[in-house]
Residue, then its C-alpha position, 0 to 999 in steps of 0.5 A: x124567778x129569784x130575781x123576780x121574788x127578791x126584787x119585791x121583797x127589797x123594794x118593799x123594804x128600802x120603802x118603795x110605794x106598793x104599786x110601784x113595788x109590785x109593778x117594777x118586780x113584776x116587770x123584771x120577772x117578766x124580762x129575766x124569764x123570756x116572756x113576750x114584753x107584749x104581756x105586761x100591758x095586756x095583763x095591767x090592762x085586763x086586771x081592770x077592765x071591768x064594769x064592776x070597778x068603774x063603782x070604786x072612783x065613783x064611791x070614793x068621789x061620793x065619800x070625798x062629796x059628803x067629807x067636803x059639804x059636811x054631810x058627815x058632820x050632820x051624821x054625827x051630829x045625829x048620832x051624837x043625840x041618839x047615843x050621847x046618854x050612854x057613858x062615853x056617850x061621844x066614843x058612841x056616837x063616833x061608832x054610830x057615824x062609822x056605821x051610817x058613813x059606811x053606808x055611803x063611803x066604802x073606805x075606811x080612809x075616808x071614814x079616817x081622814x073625813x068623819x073621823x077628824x069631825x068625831x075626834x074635835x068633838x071629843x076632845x073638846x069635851x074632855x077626852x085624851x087625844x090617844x083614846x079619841x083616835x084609838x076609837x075613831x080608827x077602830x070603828x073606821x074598819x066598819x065602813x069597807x065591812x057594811x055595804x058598799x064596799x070597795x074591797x069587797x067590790x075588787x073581791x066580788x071582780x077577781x073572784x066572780x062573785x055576786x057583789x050585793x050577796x057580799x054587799x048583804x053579807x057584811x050587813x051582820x058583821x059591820x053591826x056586830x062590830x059596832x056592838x062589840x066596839x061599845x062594849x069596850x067604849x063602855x068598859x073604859x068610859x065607867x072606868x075613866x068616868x068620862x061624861x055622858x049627855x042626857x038623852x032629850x027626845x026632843x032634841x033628838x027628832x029635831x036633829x033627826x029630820x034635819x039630817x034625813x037628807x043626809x042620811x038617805x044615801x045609805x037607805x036608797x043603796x041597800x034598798x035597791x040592793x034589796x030590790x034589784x032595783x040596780x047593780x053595784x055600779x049603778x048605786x055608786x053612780x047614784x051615791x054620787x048624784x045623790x050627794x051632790x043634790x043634797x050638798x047643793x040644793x038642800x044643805x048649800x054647803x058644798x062650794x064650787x072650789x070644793x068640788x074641784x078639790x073633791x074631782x082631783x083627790x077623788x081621781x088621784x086616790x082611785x088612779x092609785x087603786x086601780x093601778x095596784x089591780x093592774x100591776x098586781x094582775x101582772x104579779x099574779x099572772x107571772x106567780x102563776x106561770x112559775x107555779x108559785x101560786x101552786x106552792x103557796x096552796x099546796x104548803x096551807x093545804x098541807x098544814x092540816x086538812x081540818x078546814x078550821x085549822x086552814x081558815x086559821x092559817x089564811x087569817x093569821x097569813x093575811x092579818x100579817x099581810x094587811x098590817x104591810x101592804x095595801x088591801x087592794x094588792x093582797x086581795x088581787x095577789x093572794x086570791x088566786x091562791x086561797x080561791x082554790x083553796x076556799x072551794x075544795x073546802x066547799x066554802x061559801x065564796x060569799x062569807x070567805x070574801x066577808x072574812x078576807x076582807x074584815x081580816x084585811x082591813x083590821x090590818x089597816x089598824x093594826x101597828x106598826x104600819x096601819x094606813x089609818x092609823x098614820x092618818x089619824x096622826x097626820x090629820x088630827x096631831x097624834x103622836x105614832x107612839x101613844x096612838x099604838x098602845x091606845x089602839x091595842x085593847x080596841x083590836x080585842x072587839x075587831x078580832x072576835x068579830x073576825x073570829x065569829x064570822x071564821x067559824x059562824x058563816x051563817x052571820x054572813x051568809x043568812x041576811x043575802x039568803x033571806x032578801x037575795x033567795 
């Protein structure tokens, strides 16, 4: 068992890929304490097997769809007449766009890397500081895993057997409330700073509007038929993908026959490296199981307090630590055996515990010193690391209180699927 901890522990310091540092440590547990070598492929095999995560390379293809046709411009474009008259009418818009991307994408990288390079152009060419463009843009890309759909909250939905639109329902409140509370501090700094502010033109603003609604209808069909019952999370990304490609082609024609190879192999390599963190964290959980680790880890949360308050407080604190280092799929694959028994002998509803794992999660994407979107938004729009740190700080205040809400008012979550879904 020693073997097996510290060889996870040095790969991951000495810089080795997550993937690769689970399945590698996981192996070697595997070796040094006799199991049939036969497990390691069983185990990877089944940590993917699902129906349900065939939805996560097919919204990641949907999300790359609309970045390369540049549907996610015309999204903005639209948020951009619809909010542009508030003070830092542009930082508004870029959280307006996370919202309605979110709608479609699932993936705070795509929003990242995609919308979030139209959105930091726009404001920086009409005078604001690079630092602050990407403070907002990576802060409102935490939105997308949070509102529907979401492929976070489909690896939730597979490993803990839960219903997916009731989560798919319960991240609608606390993506909007997230948004609110982003433009409240958009505002405090844009009176501050002065920044400028465009008049609102109704005109204008139907005109961009009915223009976009092509684009923006991805979005409404999904939670529609979420809704509906019209179909299954797997289903909806399937659709998200033919709808996509329809509008980009036929109605926007803006979508090239180059770009949509390009689209069909950064899709594949992103989803390969997704489902082959489940597989190889499957094989991790299974031997932490075997050796009664997992038991431990519980035992010692448990035995901190038995005042469920106090234990949701250790399971965020344990997570948003773990989210600023590793990537979401492999903690919620390696940490869900552990906190699931947890969560039920408290008689929490498994529904809003995946909602505020999965925020807590992917607040850590944005978290310095190690936050996946944080070094995207430097690689992709030129920000220097450093000042992209100090600029996200203020911006984690409005992430952290909708983490805090959501802890210690389920009804956010669970009120919405229980009023469409009974």
């Amino acid at each position: 068992m020693t073997v097996f901890i510290v060889a996870f522990v040095v790969l991951l310091i000495i810089g080795v890929p997550i993937s690769i540092s689970i399945g590698a440590s996981a192996v070697l547990g595997c070796m040094s304490l006799g199991y049939n070598m036969v497990v390691i492929g069983q185990k990877m095999v089944s940590g993917i097997d699902s129906f349900l995560l065939i939805a996560v390379p097919l919204f990641i293809l949907a999300g790359n769809l609309m970045n390369a046709s540049k549907l996610t411009k015309k999204m903005f474009d639209t948020a951009k007449e619809l909010v542009g008259w508030i003070p830092g009418g542009l930082a508004h818009a870029n959280v307006v766009a996370s919202i309605i991307f979110a709608g479609m994408s699932g993936s705070a990288v795509a929003d990242a890397g995609g919308l979030g390079a139209i959105e930091m152009e726009a404001m920086s060419t009409n005078g604001y500081d690079k630092e602050f463009s990407g403070a907002v843009t990576a802060a409102s890309s935490v939105i997308g895993p949070i509102f529907p759909p979401s492929i976070p909250l489909i690896i939730y939905g597979s490993v803990a057997s839960v219903q997916v639109e009731r989560l798919f329902m319960g991240g609608v409140v606390p993506g909007l409330l997230m948004g609110v509370l982003l433009m409240v501090m958009i505002l405090i700094f844009a009176i501050v700073r002065k920044y400028e502010r465009h008049s609102f033109n109704l005109k204008r603003f139907i005109k961009q509007f009915l223009y976009s609604i092509p684009a923006l209808g991805s979005p409404l069909i999904i939670l529609s038929g979420f809704t509906l019952g019209w179909f299954t999370p797997t289903e909806a990304s399937s659709i998200a993908v033919i709808y996509s490609l329809l509008v980009a082609i036929f109605v926007y024609r803006s979508l090239g026959w180059r770009d949509f190879l390009k689209c069909l192999k950064d899709s594949a390599i992103s989803s390969a490296n997704t489902l082959f963190i489940i597989g190889t964290a499957t094989l991790f959980t299974y031997v932490m199981a075997m050796e009664g680790i997992s038991r431990q880890m519980a035992d010692f949360i448990l035995g901190v307090s038995s005042n469920p308050a106090v234990v949701l407080l250790v399971i965020n604190v344990l997570l948003l630590l773990l989210g600023m280092v590793m990537e979401p799929g492999a903690i919620l694959t390696l940490m869900l055996p552990v906190l699931l028994p947890i969560a039920n002998g408290l008689g929490l509803n498994l529904v809003h515990f995946g909602v505020m794992v999965v925020l807590n999660l992917m607040i850590g994407q944005v978290t310095p010193p190690f936050g996946v979107c944080l070094f995207v938004i430097s690689d992709v729009n030129r920000v220097r690391l450093e000042s992209l740190y100090k600029s996200i700080l203020p911006f984690l205040i409005p992430l952290i209180a909708t983490l805090i809400l959501v802890t210690y008012l389920p009804g956010i979550v669970t009120w919405l699927p229980n009023l469409l879904l009974g």
